[in-house]
C-alpha positions in Angstrom: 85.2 5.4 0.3 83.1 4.5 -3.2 86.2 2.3 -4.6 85.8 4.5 -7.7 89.3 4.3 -10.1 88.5 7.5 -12.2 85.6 9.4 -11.2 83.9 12.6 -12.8 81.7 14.6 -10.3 79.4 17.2 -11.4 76.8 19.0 -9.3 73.2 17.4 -10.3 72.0 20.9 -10.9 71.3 20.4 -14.8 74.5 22.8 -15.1 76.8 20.3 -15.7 79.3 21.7 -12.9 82.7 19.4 -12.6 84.2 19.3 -9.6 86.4 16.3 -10.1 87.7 15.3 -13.9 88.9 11.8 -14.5 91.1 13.6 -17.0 94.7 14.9 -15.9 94.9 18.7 -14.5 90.9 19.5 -15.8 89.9 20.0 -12.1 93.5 21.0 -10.7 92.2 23.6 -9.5 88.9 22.8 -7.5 91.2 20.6 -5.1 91.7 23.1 -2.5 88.5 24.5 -2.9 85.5 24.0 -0.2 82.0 22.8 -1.4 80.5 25.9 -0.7 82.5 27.8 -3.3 80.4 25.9 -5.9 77.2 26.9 -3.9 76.8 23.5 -2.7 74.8 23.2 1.0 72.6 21.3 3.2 70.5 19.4 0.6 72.8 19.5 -2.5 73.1 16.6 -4.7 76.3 15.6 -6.4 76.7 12.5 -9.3 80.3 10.7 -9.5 80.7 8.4 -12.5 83.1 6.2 -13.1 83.4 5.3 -16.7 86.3 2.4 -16.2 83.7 0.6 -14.0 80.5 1.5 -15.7 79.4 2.6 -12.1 77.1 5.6 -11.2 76.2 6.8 -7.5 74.0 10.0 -6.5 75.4 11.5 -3.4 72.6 13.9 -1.3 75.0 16.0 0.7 73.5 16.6 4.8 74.9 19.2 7.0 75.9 17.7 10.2 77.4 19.8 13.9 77.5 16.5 15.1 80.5 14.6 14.0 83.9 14.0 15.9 86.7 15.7 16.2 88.8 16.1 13.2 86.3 14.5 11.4 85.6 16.0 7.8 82.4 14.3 6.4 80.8 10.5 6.9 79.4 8.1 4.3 75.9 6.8 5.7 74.3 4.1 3.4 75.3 1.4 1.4 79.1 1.6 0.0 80.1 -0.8 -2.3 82.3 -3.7 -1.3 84.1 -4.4 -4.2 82.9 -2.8 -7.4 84.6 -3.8 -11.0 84.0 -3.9 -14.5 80.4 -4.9 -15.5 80.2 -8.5 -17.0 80.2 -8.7 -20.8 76.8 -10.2 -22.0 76.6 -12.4 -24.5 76.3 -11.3 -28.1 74.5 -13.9 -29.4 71.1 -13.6 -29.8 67.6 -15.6 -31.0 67.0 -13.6 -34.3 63.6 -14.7 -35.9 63.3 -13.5 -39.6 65.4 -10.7 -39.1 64.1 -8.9 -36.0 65.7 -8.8 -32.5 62.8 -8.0 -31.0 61.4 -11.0 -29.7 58.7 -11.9 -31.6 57.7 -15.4 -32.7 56.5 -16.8 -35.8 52.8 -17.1 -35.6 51.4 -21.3 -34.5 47.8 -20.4 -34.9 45.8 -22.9 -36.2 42.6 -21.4 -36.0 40.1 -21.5 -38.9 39.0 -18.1 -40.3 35.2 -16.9 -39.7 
C-alpha cells in the first residue's frame, strides 16, 4: 500500500521498538504476531522508513468495527503514487571567500560619520 522497497517500522514511542527490519530474519519473528502484542491500540503511532528511497511516513493507527468482511485494516489519506529515489542536487555551489553560507561581499559606499 506505501510502495515502500525495504522498510523498518518502529513504534514512535521513544523506545525504538522494530516491528519490521529491512535486514534479513531481524523481525522473523514478529510476522505472525498481532499489533496488540507490542501494546499497540486505538491511537498508537507507528514510523516506517525506507532508507533505499529516502522516504519517511508516520502512520496513526484508528480502531475501526466498521470495515467489511474479511477486511484486515484500510489506508485513509494520501498514499503515494509512485515514490523513488530522491533527486541528487547539485554539488556545486557559489562559495564567496571561503564560506558556503551565503554571504556577499559588502558594496557599501557610504561615507563614515
Amino acid at each position: 500500500k506505501f510502495a515502500m522497497v525495504a522498510p523498518d517500522v518502529q513504534i514512535d514511542d521513544g523506545k525504538g521498538t522494530i516491528l519490521i527490519s529491512s535486514e534479513e530474519g531481524e523481525t522473523e519473528a514478529n510476522n505472525h504476531r498481532k499489533l496488540s502484542d507490542f501494546g499497540i491500540r486505538n491511537g498508537s503511532r507507528l514510523q516506517a522508513d525506507d532508507f533505499l528511497q529516502d522516504y519517511t511516513l508516520l502512520i496513526n493507527v484508528l480502531h475501526s468495527e466498521d470495515l467489511e468482511k474479511d477486511v484486515e485494516f484500510e489506508v485513509v489519506g494520501d498514499t503515494p503514487e509512485k515514490v523513488g529515489p530522491k533527486p541528487s542536487e547539485p554539488t556545486s555551489k557559489n562559495i564567496t571567500n571561503g564560506s558556503d553560507d551565503g554571504a556577499q561581499p559588502s558594496t557599501s559606499t557610504g561615507k563614515e560619520k
